[in-house]
N, C-alpha and C positions, 0 to 999 in steps of 0.2 A: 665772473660777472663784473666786479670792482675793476678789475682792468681794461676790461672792454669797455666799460663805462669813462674810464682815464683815456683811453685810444678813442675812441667819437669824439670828445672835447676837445684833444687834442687837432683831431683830422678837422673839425668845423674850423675851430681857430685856424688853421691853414689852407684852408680853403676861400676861407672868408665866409663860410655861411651864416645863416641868421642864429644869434646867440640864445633866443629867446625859448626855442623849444629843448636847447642842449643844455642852458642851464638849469630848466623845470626838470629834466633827467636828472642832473648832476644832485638835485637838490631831494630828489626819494630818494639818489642813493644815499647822502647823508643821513637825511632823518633816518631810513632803514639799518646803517651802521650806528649812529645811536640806540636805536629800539633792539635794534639783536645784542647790544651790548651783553644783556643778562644772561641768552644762551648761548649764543656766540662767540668768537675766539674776533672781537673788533680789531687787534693786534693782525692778524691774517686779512679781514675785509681792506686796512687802511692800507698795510702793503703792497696788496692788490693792486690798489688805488696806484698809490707811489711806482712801482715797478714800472703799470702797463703807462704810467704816463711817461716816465723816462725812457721807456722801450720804445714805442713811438712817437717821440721828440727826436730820438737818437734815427729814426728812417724819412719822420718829416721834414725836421730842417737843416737838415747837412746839404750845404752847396754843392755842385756839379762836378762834376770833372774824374780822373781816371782815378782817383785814389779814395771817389765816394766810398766805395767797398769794405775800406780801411777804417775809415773816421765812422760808420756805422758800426761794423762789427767790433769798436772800439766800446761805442758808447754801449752794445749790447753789453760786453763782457765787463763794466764798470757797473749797469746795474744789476750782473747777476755776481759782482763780487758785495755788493750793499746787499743786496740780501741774504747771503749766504750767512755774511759776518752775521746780521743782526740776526740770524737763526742759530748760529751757532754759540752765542753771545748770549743767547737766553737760554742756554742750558749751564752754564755757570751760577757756580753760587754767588754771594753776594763776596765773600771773601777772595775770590778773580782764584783759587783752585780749579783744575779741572774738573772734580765732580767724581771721576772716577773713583773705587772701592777698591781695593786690593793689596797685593804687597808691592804694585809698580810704587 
């Protein structure tokens, strides 16, 4: 929902459409990612946010020509390497260990 929310804002802004009724959206989803903080994972809502707005940056504004193909599937694979990291990145402990148990 957080991304699709990030990809509308995105797509008005390139369109040029009117701001007013996409940022009263943009603005329940905040307050809603504040108020679910308590039982919700806001860490998953905001990246949502972040991802689908990079994801759709990366198909709205890349200029024309034969290698568009390239410079999208570019920016896709840079926001699926940000989130990867920062998901794999919170299962480390604080001391930068793996985390793993064993006799590895």
């Amino acid at each position: 929902m957080f991304g699709l929310g990030a990809a509308y804002y995105v797509i008005a802004r390139r369109v040029g459409a009117a701001m007013q009724p996409v940022n009263r959206f943009m603005v329940w989803l905040l307050v809603w990612l504040v108020l679910s903080a308590g039982f919700a994972s806001w860490q998953g809502h905001l990246g949502g946010l972040l991802v689908g707005a990079a994801v759709t940056a990366a198909y709205a504004f890349v200029p024309g020509g034969e290698r568009r193909w390239l410079v999208q599937a570019g920016g896709v694979c840079r926001a699926a390497d940000g989130a990867c990291g920062v998901c794999v990145g919170q299962g480390r402990p604080a001391d930068g260990r793996s985390g793993l148990t064993g006799p590895w």
